[in-house]
N, C-alpha and C positions, 0 to 999 in steps of 0.2 A: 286341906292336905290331900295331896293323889298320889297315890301308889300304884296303885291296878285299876283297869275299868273293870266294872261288875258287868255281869252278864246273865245272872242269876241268882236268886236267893242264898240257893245248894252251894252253887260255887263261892259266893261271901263268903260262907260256914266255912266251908274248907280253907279259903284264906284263913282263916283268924288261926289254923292250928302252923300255917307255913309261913307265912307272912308278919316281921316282925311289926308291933303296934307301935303309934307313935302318939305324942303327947297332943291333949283336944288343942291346944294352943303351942303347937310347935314355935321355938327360935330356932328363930335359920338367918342367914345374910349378916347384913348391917347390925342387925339386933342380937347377934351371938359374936359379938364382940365380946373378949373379956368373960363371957359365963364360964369358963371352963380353966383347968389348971395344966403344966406340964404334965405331973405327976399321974394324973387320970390316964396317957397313952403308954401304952408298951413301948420302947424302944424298938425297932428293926433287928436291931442283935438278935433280942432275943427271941424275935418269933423266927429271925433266919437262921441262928449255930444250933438247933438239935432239931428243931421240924421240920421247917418249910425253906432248907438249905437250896435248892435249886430255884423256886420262886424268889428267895431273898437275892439272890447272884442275878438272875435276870434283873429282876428288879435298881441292883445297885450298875446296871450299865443302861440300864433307858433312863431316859430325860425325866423321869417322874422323880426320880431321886434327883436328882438337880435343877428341879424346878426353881429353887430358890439361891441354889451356889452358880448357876451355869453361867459365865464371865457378862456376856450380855444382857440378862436378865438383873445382875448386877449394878453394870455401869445405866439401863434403862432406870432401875428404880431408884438409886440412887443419887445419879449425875442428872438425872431427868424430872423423874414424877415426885418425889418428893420435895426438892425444893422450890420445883411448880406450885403443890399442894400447899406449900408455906404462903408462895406471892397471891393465887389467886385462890377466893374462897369457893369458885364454882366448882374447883377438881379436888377442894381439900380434900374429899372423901376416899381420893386416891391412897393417899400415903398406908389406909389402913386396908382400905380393900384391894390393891392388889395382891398381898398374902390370904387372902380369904381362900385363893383358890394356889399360890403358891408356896406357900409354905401354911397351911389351914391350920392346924395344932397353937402358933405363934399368933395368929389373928385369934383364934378362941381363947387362947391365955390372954388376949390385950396386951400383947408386946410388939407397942407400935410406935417407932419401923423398930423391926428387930436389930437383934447386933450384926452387923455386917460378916460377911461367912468366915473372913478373915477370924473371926473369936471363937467359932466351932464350939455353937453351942448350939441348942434341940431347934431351933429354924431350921438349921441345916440338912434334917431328913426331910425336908418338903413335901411328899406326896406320899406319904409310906403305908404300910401294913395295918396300921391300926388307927388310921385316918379312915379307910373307904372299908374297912371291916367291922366297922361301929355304927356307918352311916346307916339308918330307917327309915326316911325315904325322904321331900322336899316339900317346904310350903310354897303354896300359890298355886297359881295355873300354871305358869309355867317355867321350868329349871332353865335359870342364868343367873350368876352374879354371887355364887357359892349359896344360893338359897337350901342347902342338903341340910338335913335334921343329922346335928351328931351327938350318940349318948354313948360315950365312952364307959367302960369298964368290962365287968368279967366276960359278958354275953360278945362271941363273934358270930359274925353274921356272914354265911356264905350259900351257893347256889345247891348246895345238896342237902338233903332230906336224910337225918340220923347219921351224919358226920358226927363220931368221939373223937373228945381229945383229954390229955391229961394235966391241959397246963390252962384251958377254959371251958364255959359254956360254949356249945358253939347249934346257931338254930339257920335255918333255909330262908332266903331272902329271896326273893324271886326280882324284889326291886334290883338287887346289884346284876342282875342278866339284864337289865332293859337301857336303850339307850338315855333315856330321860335322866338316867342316874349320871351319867358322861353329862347329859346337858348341864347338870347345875355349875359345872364348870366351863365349858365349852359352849356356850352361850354368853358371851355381856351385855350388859344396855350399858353406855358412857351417861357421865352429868347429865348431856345434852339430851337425851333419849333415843341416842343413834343404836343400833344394833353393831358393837364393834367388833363381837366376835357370835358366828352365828352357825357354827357349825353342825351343831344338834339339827339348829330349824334347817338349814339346805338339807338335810340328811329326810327330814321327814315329809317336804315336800317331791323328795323326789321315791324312784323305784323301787329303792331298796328297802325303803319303810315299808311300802305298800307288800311286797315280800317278805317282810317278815327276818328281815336279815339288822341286827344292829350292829353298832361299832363294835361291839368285843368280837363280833365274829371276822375281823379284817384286824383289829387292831391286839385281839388277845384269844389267836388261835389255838385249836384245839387238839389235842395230843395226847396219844396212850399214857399210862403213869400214873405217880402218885399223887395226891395233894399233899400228904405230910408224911414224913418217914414211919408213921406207922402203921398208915392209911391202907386200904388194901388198895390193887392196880384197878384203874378205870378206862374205859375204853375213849372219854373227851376229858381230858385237864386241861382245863384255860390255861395257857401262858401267858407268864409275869411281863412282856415282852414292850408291849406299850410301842413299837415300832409306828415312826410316821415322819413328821418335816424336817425332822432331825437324825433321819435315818434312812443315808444313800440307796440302799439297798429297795428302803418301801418308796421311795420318790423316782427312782428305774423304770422307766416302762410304764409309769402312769398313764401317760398317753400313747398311743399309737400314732402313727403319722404317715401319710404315701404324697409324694409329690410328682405331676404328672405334669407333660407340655400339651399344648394344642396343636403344635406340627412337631412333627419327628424330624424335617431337614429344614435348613432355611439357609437364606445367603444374607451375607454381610448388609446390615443398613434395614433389617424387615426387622417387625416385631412379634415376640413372640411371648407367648404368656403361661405363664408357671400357677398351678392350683397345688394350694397344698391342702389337705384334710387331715382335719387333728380330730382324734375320736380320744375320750376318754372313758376307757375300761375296763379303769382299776377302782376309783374311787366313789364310795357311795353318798359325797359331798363335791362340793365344785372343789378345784383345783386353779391356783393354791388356796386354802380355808384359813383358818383359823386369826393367826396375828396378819392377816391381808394386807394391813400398811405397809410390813415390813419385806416380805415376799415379793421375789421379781422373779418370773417366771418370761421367758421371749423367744422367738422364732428367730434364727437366723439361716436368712437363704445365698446362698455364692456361689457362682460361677465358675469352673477353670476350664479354660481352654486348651488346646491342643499343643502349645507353647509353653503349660504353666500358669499362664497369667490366670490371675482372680481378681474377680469381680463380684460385688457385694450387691444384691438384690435389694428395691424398697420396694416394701407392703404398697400395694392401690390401696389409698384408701378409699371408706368407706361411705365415710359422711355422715355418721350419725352424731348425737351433740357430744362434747367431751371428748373425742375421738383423740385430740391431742395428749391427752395424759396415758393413750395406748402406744405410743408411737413413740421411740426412743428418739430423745432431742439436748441439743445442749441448753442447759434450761435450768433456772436456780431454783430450791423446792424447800423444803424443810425449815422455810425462816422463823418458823413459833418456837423453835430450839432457842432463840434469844432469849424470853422468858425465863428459863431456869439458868441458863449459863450467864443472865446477868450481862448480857450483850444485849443494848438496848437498840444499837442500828445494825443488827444484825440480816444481812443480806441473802442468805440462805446456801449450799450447797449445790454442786453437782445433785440432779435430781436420781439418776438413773446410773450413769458410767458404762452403758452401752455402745457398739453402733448407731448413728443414728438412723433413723429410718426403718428399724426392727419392730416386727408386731409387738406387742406388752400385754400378757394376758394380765388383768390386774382390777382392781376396785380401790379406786383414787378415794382415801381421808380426807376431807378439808375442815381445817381449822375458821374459829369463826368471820375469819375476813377473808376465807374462801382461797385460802393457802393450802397448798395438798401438803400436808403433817405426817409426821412418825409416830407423835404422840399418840395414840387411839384415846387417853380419855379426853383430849383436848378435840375431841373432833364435834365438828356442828352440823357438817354435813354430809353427806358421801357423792360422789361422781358418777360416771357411769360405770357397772358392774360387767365388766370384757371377761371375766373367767370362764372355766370350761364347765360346766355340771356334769354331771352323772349320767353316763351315756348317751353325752351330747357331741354332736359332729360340728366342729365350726372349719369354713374354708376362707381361704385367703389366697388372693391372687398374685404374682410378680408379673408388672409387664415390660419387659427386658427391649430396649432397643438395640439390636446387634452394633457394636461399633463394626464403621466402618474398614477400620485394618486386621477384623478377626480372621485368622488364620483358621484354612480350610482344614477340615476333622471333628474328631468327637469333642464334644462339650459338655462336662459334667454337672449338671448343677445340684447340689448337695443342701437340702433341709434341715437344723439339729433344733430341736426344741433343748431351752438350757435353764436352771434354778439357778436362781441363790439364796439364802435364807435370808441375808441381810446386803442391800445395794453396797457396790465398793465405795464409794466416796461416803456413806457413811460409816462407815467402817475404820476407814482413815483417817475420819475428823474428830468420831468420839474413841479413839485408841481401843476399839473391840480389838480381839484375837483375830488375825488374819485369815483363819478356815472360816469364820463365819461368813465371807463372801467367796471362799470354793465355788467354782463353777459344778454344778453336778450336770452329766449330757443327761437326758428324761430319754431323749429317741432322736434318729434319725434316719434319713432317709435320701437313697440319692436316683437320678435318673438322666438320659441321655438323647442329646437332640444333634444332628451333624452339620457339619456348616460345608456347603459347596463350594 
């Protein structure tokens, strides 16, 4: 079990009076199936209508509360992974572990699969108040795959030292500040033993670990206030906020972008070439993280001339291996979906539904006949990893051949780095809700070259 690295004797001691204890043989994961009852958690209501009424309202508009209603997480687990889990016995373990970490309460009751949110019953709080105020910390080396120790009852567990309350116990966890406690979520290993969600680890190889900064400080900022209405005012209260992939607002300006030419004038029939640099600024993980199969993230560069006309830029490539799965192309993808939909000659989708020829910042799934999949626990392999990291600059060149009847003047050419959370064609083939493929703009950038 890790909680905290020691660093001293003295400081152990003082652990044991702040730091809640956890059992010499914690269950955690797989093996806290089923130990636990409904009955053992608080409801949301009731930690949110008389105390923690501003946290609860936060709360019930991020995606942590619809971890397990949100329409896509839906039609994935049900239209997908579990009747996967029924045909093959490599990924059975799906049907029960993906509520381990989206609706956890229902995996710890062993209510597997639960009832579909259409029946509005306790699945349906997925990620709430008395799931991650219970948790005491994770077994093994290291947090992925809901490995979290959870002992439900009176004792809550949160980051302040002699918080009262009148409705429980409530002691200082030092674990719920660290990001390892995010990992036991945000971490997977698939069947296969691929790393399918690995957002903890990019986070602690890079900067922002090394400084001392974890996820709640980006993702549950901090703010004058109360913690509970009777709480006295503190000068840092976490927000309940949970802002991230699913939230336009934190996905804005993730990257920065500048696009420059290598002549400023040129005549009809020369070539000229466009560099764009993308810095990313914002995130203390690569970009996109977390479900990466499902995330398309692309550079689109174009043209207008002096006339109006536009003209759509393609990436130089690069030439490193797999480069073809960054490069938007008409190209069929996702054929392991025949698997659970019982299409046995099933030929696969639109992979992408971009422009073609657009950069794909992205990290290709491939399933095990080396099929690039949506599924992530069906995954055998991975691709090559084109995403952006944590204050890393990647550039990409356009090298433009002037046509020959471009009309003399200015020439705009315009760079938009663009999201989706989910590609359009699959969106259109398993009947998601149509904002799931919303274009969000991330940035853009435009510059200017003249034609003689």
């Amino acid at each position: 079990m890790k909680i905290l690295t020691a660093v001293s004797p003295l400081f152990v001691l003082l652990l044991v009076i702040s730091v809640p204890t956890v059992a010499q043989n914690p269950v955690a994961g797989d093996q806290a199936l089923g130990t636990k009852t409904y009955d053992q958690f608080a409801k949301p209501e009731f930690c949110g209508t008389s105390c923690h009424i501003d946290f609860y309202q936060q709360w019930r508009q991020a995606m942590m509360s619809q971890a397990y209603t949100h329409a896509w997480d839906e039609i994935e687990y049900f239209k997908l992974a579990v009747p996967h889990a029924d045909i093959d016995p490599k990924v059975a373990g799906v049907k029960a572990g993906c509520n381990g970490c989206h609706t956890p309460m229902a995996f710890l009751a062993g209510d597997v699969p639960p009832p579909k949110p259409e029946a509005n019953s306790r699945a349906n709080e997925s990620v709430f108040c008395d799931v991650c105020h219970t948790v005491t910390g994770y077994a093994g080396d290291v947090p992925h795959n809901f490995n979290f120790v959870s002992d439900p009852g009176t004792v809550k567990y949160g980051p302040r030292e002699g918080a009262k309350s009148p409705a429980h116990e409530t002691r200082k966890s030092e674990f719920l500040t660290t990001a390892d406690f995010c990992g036991t979520c945000h971490n997977e290993k698939d069947p296969y033993g691929i790393w399918v969600k690995s957002t903890h680890l990019e986070w602690k190889e890079g900067p922002y670990a090394k400084e001392g900064v974890p996820c709640q400080h980006c993702h549950m900022t901090f703010a004058p206030g109360r913690s509970a209405a009777m709480a006295p005012e503190q000068p840092d209260v976490a927000q309940h906020l949970f802002h991230g992939a699913h939230d336009n607002g934190k996905v804005r300006g993730t990257i920065e972008l500048r696009v420059h030419p290598d002549v400023r004038q040129a005549e009809p029939g020369e070539r000229v070439k466009f560099t764009v640099a993308l810095f990313n600024q914002k995130t203390g993980h690569k970009f996109p993280t977390g479900s990466a199969e499902e995330r398309l993230v692309w550079l689109h560069v174009e043209a207008t001339d002096a006339k109006g006309t536009v003209y759509q830029l393609r990436v130089d490539r690069k030439g490193f291996a797999g480069e073809d799965y960054t490069i938007g192309a008409n190209t069929l993808a996702y054929q392991d979906m025949g698997i659970p939909l019982h299409l046995p000659d099933f030929k696969g989708i639109q992979r992408d539904g971009i422009p073609e020829g657009d950069r794909i910042f992205r990290l290709p799934y491939l399933d095990p006949q080396g099929r690039m999949t949506i599924q992530q626990w069906n995954t055998a392999s991975l691709g090559p990893d084109y995403r952006i990291g944590p204050r890393e600059t990647k550039l990409e060149t356009y090298t433009w051949s002037l046509p020959a009847n471009l009309p003399s003047g200015p020439v705009v050419v315009k760079a938009t780095l663009n999201y989706q959370k989910l590609p359009r064609p699959l969106v259109e083939f398993l009947g998601v809700p149509a904002e799931e493929a919303d274009i969000v703009e991330v940035n853009s950038h435009s510059t200017t070259i003249t034609i003689l």
